[in-house]
C-alpha positions as CSV (number, residue, x, y, z in Angstrom):
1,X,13.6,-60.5,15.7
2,X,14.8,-58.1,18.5
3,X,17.7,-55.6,17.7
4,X,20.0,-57.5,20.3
5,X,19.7,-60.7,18.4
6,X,19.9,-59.2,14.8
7,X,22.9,-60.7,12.9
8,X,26.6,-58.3,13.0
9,X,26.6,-57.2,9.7
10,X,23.0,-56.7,10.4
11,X,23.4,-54.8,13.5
12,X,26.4,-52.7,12.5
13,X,24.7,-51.6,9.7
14,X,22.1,-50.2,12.1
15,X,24.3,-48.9,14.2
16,X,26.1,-47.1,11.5
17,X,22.4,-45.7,10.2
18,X,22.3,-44.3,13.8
19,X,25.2,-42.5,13.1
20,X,23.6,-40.1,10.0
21,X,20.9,-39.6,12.4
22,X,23.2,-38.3,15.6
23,X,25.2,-36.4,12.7
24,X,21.9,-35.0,11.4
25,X,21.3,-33.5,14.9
26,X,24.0,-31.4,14.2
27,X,22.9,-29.5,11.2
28,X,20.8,-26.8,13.0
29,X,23.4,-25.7,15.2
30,X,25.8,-25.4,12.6
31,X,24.1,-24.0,10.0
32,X,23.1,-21.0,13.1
33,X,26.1,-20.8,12.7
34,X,26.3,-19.7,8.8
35,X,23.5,-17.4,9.3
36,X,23.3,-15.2,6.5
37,X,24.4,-17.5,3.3
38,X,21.4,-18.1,1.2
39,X,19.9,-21.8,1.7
40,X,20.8,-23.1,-2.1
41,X,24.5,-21.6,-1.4
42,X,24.5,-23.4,1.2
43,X,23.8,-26.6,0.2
44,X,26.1,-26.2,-3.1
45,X,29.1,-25.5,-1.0
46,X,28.3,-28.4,1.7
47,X,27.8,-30.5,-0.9
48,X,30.9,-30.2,-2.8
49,X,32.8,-30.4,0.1
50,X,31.1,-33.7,1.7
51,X,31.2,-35.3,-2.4
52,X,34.8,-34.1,-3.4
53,X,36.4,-35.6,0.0
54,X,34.5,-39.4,-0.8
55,X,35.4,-38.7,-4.2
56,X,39.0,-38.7,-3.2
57,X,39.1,-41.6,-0.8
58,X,37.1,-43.8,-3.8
59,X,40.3,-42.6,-6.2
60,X,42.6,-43.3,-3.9
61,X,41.9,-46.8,-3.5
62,X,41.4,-46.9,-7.2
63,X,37.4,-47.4,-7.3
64,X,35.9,-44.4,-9.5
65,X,34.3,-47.2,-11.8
66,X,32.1,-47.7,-9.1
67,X,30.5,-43.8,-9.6
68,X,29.1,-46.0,-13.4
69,X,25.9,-46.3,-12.2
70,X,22.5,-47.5,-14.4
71,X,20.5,-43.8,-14.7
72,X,17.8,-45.2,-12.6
73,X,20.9,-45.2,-9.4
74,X,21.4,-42.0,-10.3
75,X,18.4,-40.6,-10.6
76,X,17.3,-42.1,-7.2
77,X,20.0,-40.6,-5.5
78,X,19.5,-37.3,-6.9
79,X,16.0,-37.4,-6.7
80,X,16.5,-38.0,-2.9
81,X,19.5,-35.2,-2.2
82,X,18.6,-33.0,-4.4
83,X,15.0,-33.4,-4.3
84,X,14.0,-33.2,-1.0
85,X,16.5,-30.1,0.0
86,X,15.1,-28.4,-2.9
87,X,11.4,-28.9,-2.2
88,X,12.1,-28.4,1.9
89,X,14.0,-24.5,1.1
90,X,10.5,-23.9,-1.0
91,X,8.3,-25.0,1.6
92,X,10.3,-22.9,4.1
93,X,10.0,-19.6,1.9
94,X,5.8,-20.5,1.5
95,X,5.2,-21.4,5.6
96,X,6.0,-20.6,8.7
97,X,9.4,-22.1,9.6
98,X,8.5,-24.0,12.3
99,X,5.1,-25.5,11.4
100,X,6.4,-26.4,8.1
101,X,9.7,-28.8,9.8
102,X,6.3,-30.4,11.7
103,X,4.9,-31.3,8.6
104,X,8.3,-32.1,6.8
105,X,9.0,-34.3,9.8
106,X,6.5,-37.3,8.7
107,X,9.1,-38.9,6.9
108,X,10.4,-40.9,9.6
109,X,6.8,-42.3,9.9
110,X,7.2,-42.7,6.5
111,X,9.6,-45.0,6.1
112,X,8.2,-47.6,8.6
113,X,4.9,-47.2,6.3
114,X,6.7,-47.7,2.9
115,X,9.3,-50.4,4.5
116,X,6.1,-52.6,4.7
117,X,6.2,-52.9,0.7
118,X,9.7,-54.3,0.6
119,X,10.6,-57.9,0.0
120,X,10.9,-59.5,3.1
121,X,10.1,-57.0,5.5
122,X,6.9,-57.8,8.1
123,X,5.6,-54.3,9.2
124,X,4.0,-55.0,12.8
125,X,1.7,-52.9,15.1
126,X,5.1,-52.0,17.7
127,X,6.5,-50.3,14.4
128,X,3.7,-48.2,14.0
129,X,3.0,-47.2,17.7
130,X,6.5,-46.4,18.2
131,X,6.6,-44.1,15.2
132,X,3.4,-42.5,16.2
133,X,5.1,-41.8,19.6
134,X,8.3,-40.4,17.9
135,X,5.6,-38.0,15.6
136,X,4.2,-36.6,19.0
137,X,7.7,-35.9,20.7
138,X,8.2,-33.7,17.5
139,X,4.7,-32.3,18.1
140,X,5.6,-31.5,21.7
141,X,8.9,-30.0,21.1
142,X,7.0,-27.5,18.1
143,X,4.7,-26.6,20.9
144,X,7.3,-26.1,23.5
145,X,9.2,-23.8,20.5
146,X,6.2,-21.3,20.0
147,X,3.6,-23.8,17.2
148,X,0.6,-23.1,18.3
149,X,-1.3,-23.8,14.9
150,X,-1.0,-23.6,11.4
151,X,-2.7,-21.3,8.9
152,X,-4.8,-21.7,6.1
153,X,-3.1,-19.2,4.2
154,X,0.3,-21.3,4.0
155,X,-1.0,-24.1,2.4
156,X,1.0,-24.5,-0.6
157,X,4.5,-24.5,2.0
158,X,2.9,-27.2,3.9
159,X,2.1,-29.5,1.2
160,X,5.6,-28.6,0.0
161,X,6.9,-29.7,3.4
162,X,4.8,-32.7,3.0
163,X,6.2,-33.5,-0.9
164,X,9.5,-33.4,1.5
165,X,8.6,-35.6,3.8
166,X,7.1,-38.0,0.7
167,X,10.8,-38.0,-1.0
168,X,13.3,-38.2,1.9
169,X,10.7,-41.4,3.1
170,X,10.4,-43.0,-0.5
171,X,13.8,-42.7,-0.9
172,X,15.4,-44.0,2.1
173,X,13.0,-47.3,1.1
174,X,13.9,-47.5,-2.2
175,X,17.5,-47.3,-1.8
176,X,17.0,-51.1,-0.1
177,X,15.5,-52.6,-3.4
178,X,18.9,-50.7,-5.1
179,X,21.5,-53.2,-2.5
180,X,23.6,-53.9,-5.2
181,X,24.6,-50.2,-5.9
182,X,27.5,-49.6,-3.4
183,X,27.8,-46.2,-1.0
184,X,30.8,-45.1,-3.0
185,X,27.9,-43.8,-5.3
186,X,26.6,-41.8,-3.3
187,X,29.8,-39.1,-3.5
188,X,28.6,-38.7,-7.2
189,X,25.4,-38.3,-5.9
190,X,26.4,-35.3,-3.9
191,X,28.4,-33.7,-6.7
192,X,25.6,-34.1,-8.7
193,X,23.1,-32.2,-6.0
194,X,25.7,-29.9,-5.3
195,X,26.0,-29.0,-9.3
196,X,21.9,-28.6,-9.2
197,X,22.1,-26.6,-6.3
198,X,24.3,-24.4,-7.8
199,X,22.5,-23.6,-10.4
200,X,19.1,-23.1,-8.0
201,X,21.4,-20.3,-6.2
202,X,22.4,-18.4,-9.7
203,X,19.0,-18.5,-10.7
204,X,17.4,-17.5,-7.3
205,X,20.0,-16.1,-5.0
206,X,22.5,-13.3,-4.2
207,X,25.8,-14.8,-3.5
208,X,26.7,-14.5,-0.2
209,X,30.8,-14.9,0.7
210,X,31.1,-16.0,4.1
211,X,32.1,-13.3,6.4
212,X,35.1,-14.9,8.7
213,X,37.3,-17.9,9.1
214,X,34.7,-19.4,12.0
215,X,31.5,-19.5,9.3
216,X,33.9,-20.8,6.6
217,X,34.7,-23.5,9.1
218,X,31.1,-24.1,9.6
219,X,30.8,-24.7,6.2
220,X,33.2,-27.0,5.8
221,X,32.2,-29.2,9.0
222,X,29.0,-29.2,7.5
223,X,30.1,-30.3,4.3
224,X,32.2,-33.4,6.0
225,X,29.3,-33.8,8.6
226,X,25.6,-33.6,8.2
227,X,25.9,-33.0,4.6
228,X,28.7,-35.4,3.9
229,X,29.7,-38.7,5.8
230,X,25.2,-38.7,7.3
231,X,24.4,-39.3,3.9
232,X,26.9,-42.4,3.4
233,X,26.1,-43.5,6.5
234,X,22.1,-43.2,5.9
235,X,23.0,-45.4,2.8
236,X,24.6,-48.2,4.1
237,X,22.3,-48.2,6.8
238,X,18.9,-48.3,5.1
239,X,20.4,-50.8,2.5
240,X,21.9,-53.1,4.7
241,X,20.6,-52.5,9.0
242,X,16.9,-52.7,10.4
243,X,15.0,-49.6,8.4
244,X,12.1,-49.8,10.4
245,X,14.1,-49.1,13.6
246,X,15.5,-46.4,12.0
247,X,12.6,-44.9,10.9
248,X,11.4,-44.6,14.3
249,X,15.0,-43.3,15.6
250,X,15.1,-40.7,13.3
251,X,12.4,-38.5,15.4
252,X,15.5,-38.2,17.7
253,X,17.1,-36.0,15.0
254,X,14.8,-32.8,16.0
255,X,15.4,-33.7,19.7
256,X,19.4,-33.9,19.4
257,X,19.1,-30.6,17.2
258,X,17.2,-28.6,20.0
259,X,19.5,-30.1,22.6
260,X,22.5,-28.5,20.8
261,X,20.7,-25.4,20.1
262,X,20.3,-24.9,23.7
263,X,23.7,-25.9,24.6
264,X,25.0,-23.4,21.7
265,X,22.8,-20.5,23.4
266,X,20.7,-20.5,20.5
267,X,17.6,-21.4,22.3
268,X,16.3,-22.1,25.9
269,X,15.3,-25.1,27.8
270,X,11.8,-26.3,28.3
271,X,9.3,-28.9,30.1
272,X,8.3,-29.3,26.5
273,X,12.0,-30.5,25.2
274,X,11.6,-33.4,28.4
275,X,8.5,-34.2,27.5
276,X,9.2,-35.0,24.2
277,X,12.6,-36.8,24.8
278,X,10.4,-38.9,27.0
279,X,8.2,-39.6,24.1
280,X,10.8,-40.2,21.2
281,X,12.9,-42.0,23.6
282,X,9.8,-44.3,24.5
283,X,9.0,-44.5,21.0
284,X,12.3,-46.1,19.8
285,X,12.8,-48.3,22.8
286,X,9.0,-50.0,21.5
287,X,9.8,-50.2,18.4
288,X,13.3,-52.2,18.7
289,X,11.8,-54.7,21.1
């Protein structure tokens, strides 16, 4: 079934899937931005901020009892949250930066692998080239950024960086076969990752008080942005629109981050950035057809 033909609800949900991913884009930009606050800081604080504001709008229409979730809701969601930032700051802190956010960048090729297990869903060979497309724009744009290999002696980070990629994948595709839990849930999710990440910091960290007004901005546009609303979105998206699709549109993420980077200052532009957007561009375009 193409994308154009897909059902409303259907399509929408897509659509609104797209929007974590375009949100997502955003995060490395930003969080230049907050240079200087420890990682685990920085994802308490963004957290709190993205749960407390859904927490508010699920009291305000007078829906908290749907936060009274079976454990196994909950321990998806923080498993997913909580789990993959967690594992991602290690593998950052035991590889190079850069060749470890290659690595951790499989889970988009993950989830069209995994989505082939669910109920109902036909994975066909489109899917797979267009994610193998997506995987070599990333691979372009590391090279165009300074990858030129990866060392032996970083091993541990990059299996950590693939454990990333393995939960973020697993579960964006288990979240479908959990339909019936409703996105509301996810703002006690992020209270919950937020409360974990907290602790991470006091155990690991050197609090770090943000130095202006601007950086506490960033913190809280963070918090209602790429580590707030994306992760709703994300939700309702891989639970209700075409995961496949998304899968494959999420290699766009690293692309829409480098694009802002450069626009920011942060970073210069490169035949290798084009290249790639040719590639994750083509990647998606085969894989909604």
């Amino acid at each position: 079934m193409s994308f154009e033909s897909q059902p409303t609800p259907h399509r929408r949900a897509t659509l609104i899937g797209l929007a974590a991913i375009a949100l997502w884009g955003l995060l490395a930009v930003m969080t230049a931005a907050t240079a200087g606050i420890p990682p685990f800081q920085l994802t308490a604080m963004t957290f709190a901020v993205g749960g407390a504001v859904r927490l508010a709008f699920v009291a305000a229409r007078g829906q908290l009892a749907l936060l009274r979730q079976p454990p196994k809701a909950w321990a998806l969601g923080l498993y997913g949250l909580f789990g993959y930032h967690a594992v991602y700051f290690a593998a950052l802190k035991l590889a190079p930066p850069a060749e470890a956010s290659v690595v951790a960048y499989l889970w988009p090729l993950l989830i069209v692998l995994f989505s082939a297990l669910l109920p109902g869903e036909r994975l066909q060979a489109r899917h797979l080239f267009g994610a193998a497309l997506g995987f070599a724009g990333v691979g372009a744009l590391a090279v165009s950024r300074g990858v030129t290999g990866f060392s032996g002696d970083a091993l541990p980070g990059y299996l950590l960086a693939l454990a990333s990629a393995v939960i973020w994948g697993s579960y964006s595709v288990l979240s479908r076969l959990q339909r019936d839990v409703p996105t509301e849930a996810v703002a006690g999710y992020c209270i919950g990752a937020a409360a974990l990440a907290a602790l991470c910091h006091a155990a690991f960290e050197t609090t770090i008080i943000p130095a202006n007004a601007w950086m506490w901005a960033m913190v809280i546009l963070l918090g209602l942005g790429p580590v707030g609303a994306a992760f709703f979105f994300w939700d309702h998206g891989v639970k209700r629109g075409d995961i496949r699709f998304l899968g494959v549109a999420s290699y766009a993420t690293p692309l829409i981050s480098t694009a802002t980077l450069i626009l920011a200052g942060f970073a210069e532009a490169s035949w290798g950035l084009a290249i790639a957007c040719g590639l994750i561009v083509g990647g998606a375009f085969i894989a909604r057809q």
